[in-house]
N, C-alpha and C positions, 0 to 999 in steps of 0.2 A: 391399355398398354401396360405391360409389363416388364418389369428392367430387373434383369439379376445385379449379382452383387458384383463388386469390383475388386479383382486381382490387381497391388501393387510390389512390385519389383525393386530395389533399390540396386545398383550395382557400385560399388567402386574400384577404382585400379589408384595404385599408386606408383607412380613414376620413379625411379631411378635416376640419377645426375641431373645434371643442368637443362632445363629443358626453356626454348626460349620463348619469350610470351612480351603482349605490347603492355608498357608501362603507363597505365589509364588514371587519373585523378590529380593529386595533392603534385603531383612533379617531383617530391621530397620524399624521404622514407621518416621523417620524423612530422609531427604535426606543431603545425606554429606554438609555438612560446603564448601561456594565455597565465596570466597573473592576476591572483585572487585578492581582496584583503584578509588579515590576521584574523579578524573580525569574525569572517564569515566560514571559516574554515577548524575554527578553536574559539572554546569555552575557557571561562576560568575558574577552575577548580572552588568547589565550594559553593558559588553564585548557582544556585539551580532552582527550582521547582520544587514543592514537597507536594502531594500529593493528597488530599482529604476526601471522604468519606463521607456519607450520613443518610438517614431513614425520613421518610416525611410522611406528609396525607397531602393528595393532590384532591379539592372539592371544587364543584361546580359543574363539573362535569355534565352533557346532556343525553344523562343513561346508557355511555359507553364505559361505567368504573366498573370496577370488580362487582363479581357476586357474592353479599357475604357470606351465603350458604358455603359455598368451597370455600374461599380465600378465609380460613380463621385468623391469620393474623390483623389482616386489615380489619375486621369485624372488633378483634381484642385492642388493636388501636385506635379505634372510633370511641368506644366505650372509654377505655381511658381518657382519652381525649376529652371525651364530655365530662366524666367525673373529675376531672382539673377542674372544667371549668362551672362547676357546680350545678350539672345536669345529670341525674340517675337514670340508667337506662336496664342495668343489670336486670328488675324484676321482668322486664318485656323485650328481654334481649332475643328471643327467639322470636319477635315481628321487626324487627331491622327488615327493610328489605329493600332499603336505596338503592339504586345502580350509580348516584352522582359522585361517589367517592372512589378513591385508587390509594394503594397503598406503589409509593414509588422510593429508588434509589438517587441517592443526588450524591455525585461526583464533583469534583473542582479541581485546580490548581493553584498554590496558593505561590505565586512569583517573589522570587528574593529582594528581600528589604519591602516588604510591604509592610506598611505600619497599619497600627490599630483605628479603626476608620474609614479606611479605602475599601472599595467595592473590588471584586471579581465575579466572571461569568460561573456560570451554573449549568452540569448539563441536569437532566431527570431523566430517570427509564422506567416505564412499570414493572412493577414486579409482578402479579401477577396477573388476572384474565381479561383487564381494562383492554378495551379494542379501541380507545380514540382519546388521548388530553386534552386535542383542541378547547380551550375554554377554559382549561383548569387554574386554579391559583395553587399553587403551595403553601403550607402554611409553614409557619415556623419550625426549622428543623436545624439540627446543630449540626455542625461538619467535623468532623474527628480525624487528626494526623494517625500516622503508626505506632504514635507513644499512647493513645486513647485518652489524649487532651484536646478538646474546642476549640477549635482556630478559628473558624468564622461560625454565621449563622446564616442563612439562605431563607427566603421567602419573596413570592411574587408571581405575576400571571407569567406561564408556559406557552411559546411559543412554538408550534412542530414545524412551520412550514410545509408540510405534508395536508394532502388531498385525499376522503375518502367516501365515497358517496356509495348508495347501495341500491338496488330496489329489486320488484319482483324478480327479477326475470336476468338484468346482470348488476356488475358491480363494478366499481373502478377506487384504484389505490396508487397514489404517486406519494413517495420517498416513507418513511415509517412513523406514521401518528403516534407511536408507541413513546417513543423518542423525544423529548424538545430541550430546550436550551430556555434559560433566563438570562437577557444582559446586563451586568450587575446585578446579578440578584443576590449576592450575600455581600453581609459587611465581617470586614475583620475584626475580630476580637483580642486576635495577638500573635504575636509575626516571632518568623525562628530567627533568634540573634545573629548577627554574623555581623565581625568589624574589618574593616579593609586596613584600616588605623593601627600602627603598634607593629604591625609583620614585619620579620625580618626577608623573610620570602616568599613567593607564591608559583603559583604553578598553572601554567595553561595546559588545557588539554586538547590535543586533535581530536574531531569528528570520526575521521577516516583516517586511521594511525597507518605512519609508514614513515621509517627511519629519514628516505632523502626528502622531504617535506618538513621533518622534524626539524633536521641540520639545519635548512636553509632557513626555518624562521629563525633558527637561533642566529643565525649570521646576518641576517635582515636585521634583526633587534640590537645587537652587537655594534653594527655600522652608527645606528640612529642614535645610542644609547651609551655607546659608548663600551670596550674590551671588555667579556668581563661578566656585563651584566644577563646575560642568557644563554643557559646550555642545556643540549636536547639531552634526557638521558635514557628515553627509553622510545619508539617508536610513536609513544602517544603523548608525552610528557615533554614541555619545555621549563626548566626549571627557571624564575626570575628572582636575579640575586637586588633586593631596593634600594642598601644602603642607607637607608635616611631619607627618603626621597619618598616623596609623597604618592602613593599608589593608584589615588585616582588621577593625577597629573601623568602620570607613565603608563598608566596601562591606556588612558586616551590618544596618547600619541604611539602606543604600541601597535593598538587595535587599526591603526587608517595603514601602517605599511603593507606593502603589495607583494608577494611572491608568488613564486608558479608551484601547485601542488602539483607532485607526482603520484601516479599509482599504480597498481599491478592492472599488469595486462587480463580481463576478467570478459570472459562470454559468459550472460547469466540466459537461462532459458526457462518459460513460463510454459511447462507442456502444455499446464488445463486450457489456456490462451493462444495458445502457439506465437507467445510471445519473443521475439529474440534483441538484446541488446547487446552490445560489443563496444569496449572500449577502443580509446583511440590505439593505446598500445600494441594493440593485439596483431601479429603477426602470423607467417604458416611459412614452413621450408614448401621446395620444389613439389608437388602434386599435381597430379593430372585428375579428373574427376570427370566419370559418366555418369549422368542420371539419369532414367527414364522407368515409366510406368505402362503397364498391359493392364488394357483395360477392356472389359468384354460386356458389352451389351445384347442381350435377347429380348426383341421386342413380340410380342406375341399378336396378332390381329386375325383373329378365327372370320370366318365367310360360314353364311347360312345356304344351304340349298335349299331354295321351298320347290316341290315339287308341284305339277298344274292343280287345278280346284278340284277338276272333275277327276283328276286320276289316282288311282289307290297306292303311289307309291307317300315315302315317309318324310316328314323334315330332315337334314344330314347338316353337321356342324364339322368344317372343311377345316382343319387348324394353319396355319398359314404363320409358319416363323420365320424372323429375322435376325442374323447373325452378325455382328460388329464386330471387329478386331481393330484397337488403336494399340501398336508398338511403341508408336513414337519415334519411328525409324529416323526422322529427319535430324532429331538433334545428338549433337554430337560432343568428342570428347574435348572438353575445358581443360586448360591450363592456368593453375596458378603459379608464378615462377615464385621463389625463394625471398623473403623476406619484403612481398608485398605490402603495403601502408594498406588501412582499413576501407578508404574509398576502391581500393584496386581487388581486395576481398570480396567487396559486395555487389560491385561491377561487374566480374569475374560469377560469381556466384548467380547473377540476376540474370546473365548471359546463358544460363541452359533454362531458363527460365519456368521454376520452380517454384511452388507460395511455402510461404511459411512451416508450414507441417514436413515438406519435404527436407528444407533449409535444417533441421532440428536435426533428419537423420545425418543429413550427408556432413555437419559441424561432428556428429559425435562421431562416424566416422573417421574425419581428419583426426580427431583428438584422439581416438584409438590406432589408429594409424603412427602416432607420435609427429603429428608434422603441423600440428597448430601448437604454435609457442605461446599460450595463454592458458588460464584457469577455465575450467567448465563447471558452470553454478548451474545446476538444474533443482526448480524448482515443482 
């Protein structure tokens, strides 16, 4: 059997004046009132994550590390390594020839206010030709901020969770050996200062900056805290005035109040995936919308002639095709009326019934049409 390829078609029309259509979902054109905490929606400036760096040797490995032939740095790392530790290897450095070592990258984050003492996790990645860590230990390696000072120090057996078996004939590989994590595997050596103590002011930051969200934590804050004490001043910024007042005692009772964040109305689209998400916000004026696809199937199924045993005539191969036509005639033209809520969008939409990939044209459509009142994020 033989199938050609497939003609697709998009069509749309857009409608003119009020066209009238049944109001399907929510009953409301707004979506219920849903209130977050301060907490979960804003950071406080300053209070963050720094970020550390550092080089290691992963050993123990069973014959999946580097090769030292290629990989020269892990070769000039080994070497060193043993000459620290009072073993020369230099005169017979061209017979290295372990597979049980890897030269690897180790990442961390070093969380605010961590003192000197405290563990954090550890990821590892190979650097170079090492096909499996399962087994390995890290040895000691320093971890370095952006300033090129030693925050922690990392060492410890590498966990992948990853699966990778081989043999003649196939192979099998689940999530990337390559890869592992230590938990606690470094200890701090020395944390970046930061006092909450002494401020005259501080500053919360939004996750997801947007001016009416701003407002209203200020005004949330304001109620609890008293006139006075919080003003938005920028989309992402709430300024907090302390007074004298003790900053871990207020930002604890700041962080548990509740507001309702706002945000822009946003259709993000995922082509590679044909992924589609839609805010609650996201509205469309009056549209009418047809979609349908022509789709043309040729099936081919050839027939042999055999001619009798005894007579002189030839084999003959009979072609015998099959022709498909699907218009889609059946479905028909959709109305979306004016200022439908997002359940009555996707209702509406589900109703010419379409997947994904189609859904993508006929959104950018609206959006080039001017009649979706939201953002189009493609990705």
């Amino acid at each position: 059997m033989v199938q050609g390829n497939s003609c697709r078609f998009t069509k749309m029309l857009v409608a003119l004046g009020m066209l009238a259509g049944a109001a399907i979902g929510f009953g409301s054109s707004t979506a219920d009132a849903q209130t977050v905490r301060i907490k979960d929606i804003a950071d406080i400036e300053g209070v963050r994550d720094n970020q550390l760096v550092g080089y290691g040797l992963v050993v123990g490995l069973n014959g999946t590390g580097d090769r030292l032939r290629t990989a020269i740095f892990t070769r000039q790392s080994l070497i060193g390594m043993l000459e620290r530790l009072g073993v020369n290897t230099r005169d017979n450095e061209a017979r290295l020839e372990t597979r049980n070592i890897a030269a690897v990258m180790v990442t961390a984050n070093l969380p605010a206010f961590a003192q000197p003492g405290s563990r954090i996790d550890v990821s590892v990645s190979a650097l170079a030709d090492a096909t499996n860590l399962t087994g390995g230990t890290l040895l000691v390696s320093p971890l370095l901020g952006a300033d090129g000072e030693v925050y922690a120090v990392a060492q410890g057996s590498v966990t992948t969770g990853a699966i990778a078996a081989r043999g003649a004939g196939a192979s099998i590989n689940r999530g990337v050996p390559t890869s592992a994590r230590i938990s606690s595997g470094a200890i701090v050596e020395r944390g970046v200062p930061f006092a909450l103590a002494g401020r005259e002011q501080m500053r919360l930051s939004l996750r997801n900056p947007d001016l009416t969200t701003a407002r209203r934590m200020a005004q949330a804050i304001n109620r609890a805290a008293g006139e006075g004490t919080a003003r938005a001043t920028d989309p992402r910024t709430v300024l907090l005035a302390l007074r004298g007042r003790d900053p871990v005692s207020l930002l604890t009772d700041i962080e548990q109040l509740r507001v309702e964040p706002d945000q822009v109305a946003r259709v993000v689209i995922e082509e590679a995936s044909g992924t589609i998400v839609m805010g609650a916000n996201v509205r469309v004026s009056t549209v009418a919308i047809a979609q349908g696809n022509l789709t043309i199937r040729i099936t081919e199924t050839p027939q042999v002639s055999q001619p009798n045993p005894l007579g002189n005539g030839e084999t003959v191969v009979t072609p015998r095709t099959q022709i498909e036509i699907d218009d889609q005639a059946e479905r028909r033209l959709g109305v979306l009326r004016t200022g439908v809520t997002l359940q009555e969008l996707v209702r509406g939409l589900n109703s010419l019934g379409v997947g994904p990939r189609d859904l993508i044209n006929i959104l950018q459509s609206i959006k080039a049409a001017g009649a979706l009142q939201a953002e189009l994020e493609i990705r």
